[in-house]
N, C-alpha and C positions, 0 to 999 in steps of 0.2 A: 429695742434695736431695730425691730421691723419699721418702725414708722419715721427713723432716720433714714433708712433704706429708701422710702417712699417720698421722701420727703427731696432727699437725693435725684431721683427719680424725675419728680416734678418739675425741680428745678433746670435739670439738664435739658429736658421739655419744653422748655416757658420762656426761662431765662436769656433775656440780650448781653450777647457778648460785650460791651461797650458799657450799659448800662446794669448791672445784674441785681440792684435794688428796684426795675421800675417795677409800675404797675401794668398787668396783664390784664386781658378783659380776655373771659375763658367763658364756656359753658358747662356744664352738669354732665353732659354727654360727653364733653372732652376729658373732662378729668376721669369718668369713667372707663375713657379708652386707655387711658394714658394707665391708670391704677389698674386695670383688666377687670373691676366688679362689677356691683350693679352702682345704681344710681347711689341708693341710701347708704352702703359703703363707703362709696368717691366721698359725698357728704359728711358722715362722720370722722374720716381721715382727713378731711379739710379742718374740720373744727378743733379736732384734736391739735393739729399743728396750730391754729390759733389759740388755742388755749397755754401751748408752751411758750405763747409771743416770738414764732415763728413769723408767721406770716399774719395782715391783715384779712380779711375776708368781708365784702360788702357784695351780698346777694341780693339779684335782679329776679324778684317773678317774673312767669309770665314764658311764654314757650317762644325758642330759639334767642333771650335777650341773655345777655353776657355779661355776667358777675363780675366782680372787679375782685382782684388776688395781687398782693404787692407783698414783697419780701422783705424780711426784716431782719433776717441773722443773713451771713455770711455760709456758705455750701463747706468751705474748709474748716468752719469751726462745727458743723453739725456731724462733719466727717470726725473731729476729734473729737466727742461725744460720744460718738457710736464705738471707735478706737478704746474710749477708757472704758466703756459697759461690755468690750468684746474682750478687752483683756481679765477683768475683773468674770466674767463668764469663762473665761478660758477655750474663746470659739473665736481666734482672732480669723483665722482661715476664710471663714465665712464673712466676716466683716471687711475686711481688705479685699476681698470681692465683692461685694458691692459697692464698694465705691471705687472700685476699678471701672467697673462694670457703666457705674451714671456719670463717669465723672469725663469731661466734654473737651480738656486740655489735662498739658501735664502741671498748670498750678495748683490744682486742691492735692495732686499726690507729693510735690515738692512739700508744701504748708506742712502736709503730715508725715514727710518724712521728718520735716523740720521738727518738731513736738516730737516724732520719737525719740531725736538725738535727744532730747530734753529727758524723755521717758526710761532711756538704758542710761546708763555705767552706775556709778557709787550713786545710793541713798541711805543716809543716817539717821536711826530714828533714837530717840533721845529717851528710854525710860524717866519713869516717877524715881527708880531707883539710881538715877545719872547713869546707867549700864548705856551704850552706847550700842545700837544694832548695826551694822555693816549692811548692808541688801550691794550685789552686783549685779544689774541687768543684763544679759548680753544676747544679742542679736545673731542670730545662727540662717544660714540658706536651707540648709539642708534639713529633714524635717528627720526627726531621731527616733527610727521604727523597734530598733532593739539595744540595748546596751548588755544582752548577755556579751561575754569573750567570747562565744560558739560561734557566735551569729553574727557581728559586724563585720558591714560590707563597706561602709564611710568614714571620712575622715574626721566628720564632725561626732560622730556615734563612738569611736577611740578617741576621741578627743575627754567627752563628759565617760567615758568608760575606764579612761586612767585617773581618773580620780572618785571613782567609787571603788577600785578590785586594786589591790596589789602581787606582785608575781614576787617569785622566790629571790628572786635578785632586782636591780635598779639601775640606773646608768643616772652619773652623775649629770646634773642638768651643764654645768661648763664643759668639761674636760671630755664627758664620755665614758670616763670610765665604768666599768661594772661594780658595784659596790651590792653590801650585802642588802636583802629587802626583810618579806617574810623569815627568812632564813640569815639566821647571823651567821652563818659560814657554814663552808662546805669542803668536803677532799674529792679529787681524783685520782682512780688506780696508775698502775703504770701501763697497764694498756687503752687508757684515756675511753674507757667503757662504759666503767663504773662511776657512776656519779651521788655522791653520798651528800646529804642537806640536813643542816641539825636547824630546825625551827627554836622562833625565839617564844619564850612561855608566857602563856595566860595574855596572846593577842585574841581580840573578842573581832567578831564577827558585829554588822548592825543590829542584830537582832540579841545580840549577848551571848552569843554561843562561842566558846572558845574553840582556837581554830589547832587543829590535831594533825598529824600524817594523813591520815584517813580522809580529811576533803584533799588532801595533796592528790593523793593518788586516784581518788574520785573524779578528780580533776582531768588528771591525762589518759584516764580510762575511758572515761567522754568523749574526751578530741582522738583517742585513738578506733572509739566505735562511730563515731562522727560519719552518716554516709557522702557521699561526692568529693570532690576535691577542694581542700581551703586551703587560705592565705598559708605559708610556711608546712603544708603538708606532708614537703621533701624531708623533714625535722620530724614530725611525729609519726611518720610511721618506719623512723630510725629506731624507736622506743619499744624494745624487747619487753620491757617487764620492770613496774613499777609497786614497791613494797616496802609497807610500813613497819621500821624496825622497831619503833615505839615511839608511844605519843609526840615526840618533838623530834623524828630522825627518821628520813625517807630515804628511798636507796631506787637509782635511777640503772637500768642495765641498757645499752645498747646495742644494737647490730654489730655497729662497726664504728670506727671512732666518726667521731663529726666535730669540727672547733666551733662550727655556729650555735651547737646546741645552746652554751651559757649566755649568747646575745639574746636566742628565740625565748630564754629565760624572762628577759626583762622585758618580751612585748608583753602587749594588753589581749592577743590572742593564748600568752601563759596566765594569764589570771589565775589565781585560785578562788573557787567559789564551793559553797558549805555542799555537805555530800546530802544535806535533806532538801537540796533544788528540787526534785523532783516530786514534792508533796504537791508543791505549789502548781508545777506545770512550770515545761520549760517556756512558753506562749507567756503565759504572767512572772514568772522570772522576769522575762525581757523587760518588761518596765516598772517591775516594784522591784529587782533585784536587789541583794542582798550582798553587801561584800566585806573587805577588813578596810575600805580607804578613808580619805580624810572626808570626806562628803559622804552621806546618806542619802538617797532618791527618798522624797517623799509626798512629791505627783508628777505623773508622768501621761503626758495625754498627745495629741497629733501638732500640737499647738506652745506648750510650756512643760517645760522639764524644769523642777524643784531642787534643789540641791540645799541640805543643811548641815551644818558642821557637824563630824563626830567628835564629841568634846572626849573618850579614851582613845583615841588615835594614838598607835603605838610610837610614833614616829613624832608625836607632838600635834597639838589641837590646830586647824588651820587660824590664819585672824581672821578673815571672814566669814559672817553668823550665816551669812542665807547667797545663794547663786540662781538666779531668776531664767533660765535659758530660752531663747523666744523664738518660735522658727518664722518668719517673714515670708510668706509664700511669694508677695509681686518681686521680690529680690530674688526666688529661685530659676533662674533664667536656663530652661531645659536645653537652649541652646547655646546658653554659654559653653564656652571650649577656655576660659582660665580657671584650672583649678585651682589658681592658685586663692583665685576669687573666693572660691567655696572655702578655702581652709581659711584666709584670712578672715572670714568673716564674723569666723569664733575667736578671733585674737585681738580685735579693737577693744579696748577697756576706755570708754568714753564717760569723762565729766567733765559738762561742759561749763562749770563754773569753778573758778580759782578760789583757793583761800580767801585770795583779798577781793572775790565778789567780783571780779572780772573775766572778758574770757583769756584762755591764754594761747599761747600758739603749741600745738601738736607736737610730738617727740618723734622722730620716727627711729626704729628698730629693725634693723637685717636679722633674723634668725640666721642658723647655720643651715636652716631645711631649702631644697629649690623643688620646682616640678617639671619634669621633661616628659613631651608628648613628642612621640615618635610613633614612624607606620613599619609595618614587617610586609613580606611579600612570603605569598604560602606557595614556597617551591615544592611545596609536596603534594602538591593539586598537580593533574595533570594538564600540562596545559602552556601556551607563550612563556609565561615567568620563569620557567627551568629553563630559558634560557637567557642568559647572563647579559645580553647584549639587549633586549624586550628592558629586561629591569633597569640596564643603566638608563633606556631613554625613558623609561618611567621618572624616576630619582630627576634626571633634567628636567623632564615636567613641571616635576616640585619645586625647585630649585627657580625655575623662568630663565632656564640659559639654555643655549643649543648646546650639541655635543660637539665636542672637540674630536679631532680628525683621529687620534688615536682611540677614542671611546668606540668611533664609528666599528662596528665589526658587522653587523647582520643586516642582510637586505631590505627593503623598504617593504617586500612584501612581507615581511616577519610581520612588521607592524599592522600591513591592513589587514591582516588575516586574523589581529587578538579581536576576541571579542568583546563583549561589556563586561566591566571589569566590577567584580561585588566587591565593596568595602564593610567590613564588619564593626561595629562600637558599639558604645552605649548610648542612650538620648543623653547622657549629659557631655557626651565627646561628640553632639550631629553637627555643630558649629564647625568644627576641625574637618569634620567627614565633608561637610559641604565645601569649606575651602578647596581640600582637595581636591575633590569632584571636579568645582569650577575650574582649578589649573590644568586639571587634563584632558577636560572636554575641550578648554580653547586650544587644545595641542589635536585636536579627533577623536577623543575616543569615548566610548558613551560609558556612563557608569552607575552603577546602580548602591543603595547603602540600605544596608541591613542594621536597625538601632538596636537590638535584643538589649531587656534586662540584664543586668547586673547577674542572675544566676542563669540565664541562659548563655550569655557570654563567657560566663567559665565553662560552661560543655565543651566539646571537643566537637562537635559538628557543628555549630554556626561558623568558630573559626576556618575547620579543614575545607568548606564547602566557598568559603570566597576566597577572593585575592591576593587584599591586602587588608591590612589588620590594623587598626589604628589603639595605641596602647597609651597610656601613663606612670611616668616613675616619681615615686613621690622619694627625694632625696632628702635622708636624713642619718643621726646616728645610728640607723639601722637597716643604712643602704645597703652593706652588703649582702644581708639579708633577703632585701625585697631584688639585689640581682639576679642570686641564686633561683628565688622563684620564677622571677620573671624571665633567664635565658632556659630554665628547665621549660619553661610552655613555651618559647620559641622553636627549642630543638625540636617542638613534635612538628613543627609545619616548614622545616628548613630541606633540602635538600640533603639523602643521607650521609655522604662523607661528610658535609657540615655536622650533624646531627652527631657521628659518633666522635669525633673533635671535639665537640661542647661538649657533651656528655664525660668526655675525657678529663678534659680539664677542670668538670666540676668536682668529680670526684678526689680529683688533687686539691684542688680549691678546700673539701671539707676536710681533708686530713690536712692544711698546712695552717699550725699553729700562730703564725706573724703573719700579723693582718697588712703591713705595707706588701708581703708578698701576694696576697691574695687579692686585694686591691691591682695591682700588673697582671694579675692572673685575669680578671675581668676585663681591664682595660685591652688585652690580648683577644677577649671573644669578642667584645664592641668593634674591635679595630677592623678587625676577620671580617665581622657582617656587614659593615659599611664597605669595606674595600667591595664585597660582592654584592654587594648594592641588596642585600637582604636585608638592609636596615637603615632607615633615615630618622634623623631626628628633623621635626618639625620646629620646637624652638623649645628651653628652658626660661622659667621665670624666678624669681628667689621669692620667697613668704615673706610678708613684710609686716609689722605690728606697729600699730600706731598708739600711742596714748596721750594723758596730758601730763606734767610737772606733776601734779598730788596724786600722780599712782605711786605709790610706793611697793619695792619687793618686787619689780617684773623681771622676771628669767625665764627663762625656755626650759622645756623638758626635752628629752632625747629624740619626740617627734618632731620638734622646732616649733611646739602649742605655746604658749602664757602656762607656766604653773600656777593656777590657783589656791595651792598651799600656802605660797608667800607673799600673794599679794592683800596688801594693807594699805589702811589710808588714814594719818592722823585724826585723833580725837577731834572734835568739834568742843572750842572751848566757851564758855559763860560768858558774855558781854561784857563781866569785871576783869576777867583777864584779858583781854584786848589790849594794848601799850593805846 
């Protein structure tokens, strides 16, 4: 792979744009410079490339005369070379950087995108025994650091994570509804407390270990000693006291009632995972983990996550033998601001050849999932933004409209007196952050953006210490959910009558059983923060899945992902059967 590298290298060096076959007349010194060795080095890297009928090479004795070096392959086809020996190494990372790196236009990275589309979706391999293997390649942005449920922080990481672990309950991929998982059914007391879960018998774990009350509660004993704040944390640390009545019956006690509990059920953050995690370390958990789902991890590096069918899947064998996961670094664009980008990008299922050996045209698919970025303003800084009439001509900022005679209420020096305003996010929201920036600087005001990590932006000090707050809601059947968390961290940076409002209404929100009313109960805190300008939405987008006609089985799961359980793709028939 080094000496495509080099070879890359040389060529971006040498090569006429116009002509990119001539021949060059170089020196011994220059390829030196060019390679950074010594002479005898350059020299043997030359030969080598002619030895694989790369290049010509007619060498001049003699000091300062200039060898002759002419091209013989094409730079896009030595780029997809290095591509199949970096995927078959499983160090694509490194290889897609070098040829980012030598390459002099954007056609050798087109070519090789091109050859990827070829490289992912459905591959059939045909045993000696006619068994037929399935392979699905799929192309992911995001690079998959953990797929423990403790630890995901992305939406591609819940993505491959709901199909290794299953949770006690399920939500039906159409409808929504909650259907049973782990657990064939369960009761509730009448003081909606107690939550009691009869598991279904002799489900096996990857490793063949059958799964008992005992990982149940293993499980929530975890996320309840779990230090800092995570996703749905307003939910487990609802969890009084969880205990194993016997082997297939666990018994949930509450605080106090909550109706979200049984949604927070069927996220990928309820997973149940075996209570001997910790032999292994939860560091290697994260990427050999072990779970009950239709897929089994069985490699997992910076580069390709494996996925193979568990043929006892209680739930029934997926048809898909093998799941290929590939993360594309020059496609993780840290300034991208569409998320929606990022999630789509685990949902294209591409084969780029038809049945009938043609190409065919693209399906496309609306999921029921959207993503809305929107900014907050941290009225609980001191400072301009408490005051109400600062944030309306902020919001116009964003918007590119002046304010209307009735918005006007606070003097002109209100405004020259704010200072530089800090905007909070993460590098994969700087795009968003920079927009804004730009719309409020053309208005005067200077501003500053603070990118923190994914876990330092859950602290409570990067957010309380700036502005404005740039946020993301990933919409789906578990929106209400991700409200609940995400207006609970608003309330702390709001102004406090706001604060104890929200706060009010969430606690109604978890005791009220009918989800249309809880649903107006939200729409009621949104309304509130925009009218007081503590809340703009930037813009929503919808997820959108593309495939082609010979996907068979595509449906969404409750995140608005592609279920991989059911998707199939006709056998590949014998040339006698052909009409």
């Amino acid at each position: 792979m080094k000496l495509h590298a080099q070879f890359l290298q040389l060529h971006s060096h040498t090569a006429d744009d116009k002509n990119e076959n001539h021949t060059v007349e170089i020196t011994l010194d220059e390829l030196a410079a060019i390679f950074d060795c010594t002479h005898r080095n350059a020299l043997m890297i030359v030969q080598k490339m002619e030895q694989h009928d790369w290049i010509q090479w007619t060498p001049r004795r003699g000091r300062g005369r200039r060898s002759s070096l002419r091209f013989l392959i094409q730079p896009e086809d030595i780029a997809v070379q290095s591509m199949m020996q970096a995927i078959d190494r499983h160090d694509i990372k490194r290889a897609l950087d070098e040829i980012r790196a030598h390459s002099r236009s954007s056609t050798m990275q087109e070519h090789l995108q091109g050859w990827l589309l070829n490289y992912f979706g459905h591959h059939a391999e045909v045993r000696s025994d006619q068994q037929q293997i399935d392979t699905l390649r799929l192309p992911i942005r995001q690079q998959l650091y953990t797929l423990d449920p403790l630890y995901l922080n992305w939406l591609a990481e819940s993505f491959v994570s709901s199909h290794v672990f299953d949770g006690l309950a399920r939500r039906a991929n159409e409808s929504g509804e909650i259907l049973p998982g782990l657990a064939h059914a369960w009761e509730v007391d009448a003081t909606r407390t107690q939550w009691t879960f009869f598991l279904r018998k002799e489900v096996l774990f990857h490793n063949g270990k059958i799964l008992t009350a005992d990982d149940v509660v293993y499980t929530f004993e975890r996320l309840r000693r779990a230090p800092g704040r995570r996703l749905y944390h307003f939910i487990v640390r609802q969890i009084q006291h969880v205990q194993a009545l016997s082997p297939t019956m666990v018994r949930f006690e509450l605080k106090e009632p909550n109706e979200l509990f049984l949604s927070f059920l069927c996220t990928s953050r309820a997973a149940i995972v075996p209570r001997e995690l910790n032999q292994a370390g939860e560091a290697a958990f994260g990427i050999r983990p072990v779970g009950t789902g239709a897929f089994k991890v069985t490699e997992m590096n910076e580069s390709l996550c494996t996925l193979e069918a568990f043929a006892p899947y209680f739930q029934g064998r997926a048809h898909l033998d093998r799941v290929e996961i590939v993360q594309l670094p020059w496609a993780a664009k840290m300034e991208s601001s569409d998320m929606e980008d990022i999630a789509s990008s685990f949902h294209i299922i591409h084969n780029p050849v038809s049945a009938g050996g043609t190409d065919a045209a693209w399906s496309q698919i609306h999921s029921a999932a959207s993503v809305r970025k929107f900014i907050t303003c941290n009225t609980h800084k001191d400072g301009p933004l408490r005051n109400p009439d600062v944030r309306a001509r902020i919001v116009a900022c964003l918007e590119q409209r002046s304010l209307s005679s009735q918005e006007v209420g606070a003097s002109d020096d209100a405004y020259e007196s704010l200072a530089a305003l800090q905007i909070a996010t993460i590098p994969e929201y700087r795009a968003d952050a920079d927009r804004v920036a730009t719309r409020l600087e053309a208005w005067g005001y200077t501003c500053n953006i603070v990118a923190a990590s994914m876990n330092e932006f859950k602290s409570s000090s990067i957010r309380m210490e700036s502005d404005l707050i740039i946020f993301s809601l990933f919409r789906d059947r578990d929106e209400q959910l991700r409200l609940f968390d995400l207006y609970l961290n608003v309330s702390g940076h709001v102004e406090p009558h706001s604060r104890v409002d929200i706060e009010r209404l969430l606690r109604e929100i978890a005791r009220e059983a009918d989800h249309t009313i809880r649903a107006r109960q939200f729409e009621h805190i949104e309304t509130r923060l925009i009218q007081e300008h503590q809340l703009h939405i930037l813009y929503e987008k919808p997820v959108q899945t593309a495939y082609l006609p010979s996907v068979r089985g595509v449906s969404f799961n409750s995140q608005g992902w592609v279920d991989l359980r059911h998707v199939w793709f006709p056998p590949a028939l014998p040339p006698s059967a052909n009409p």
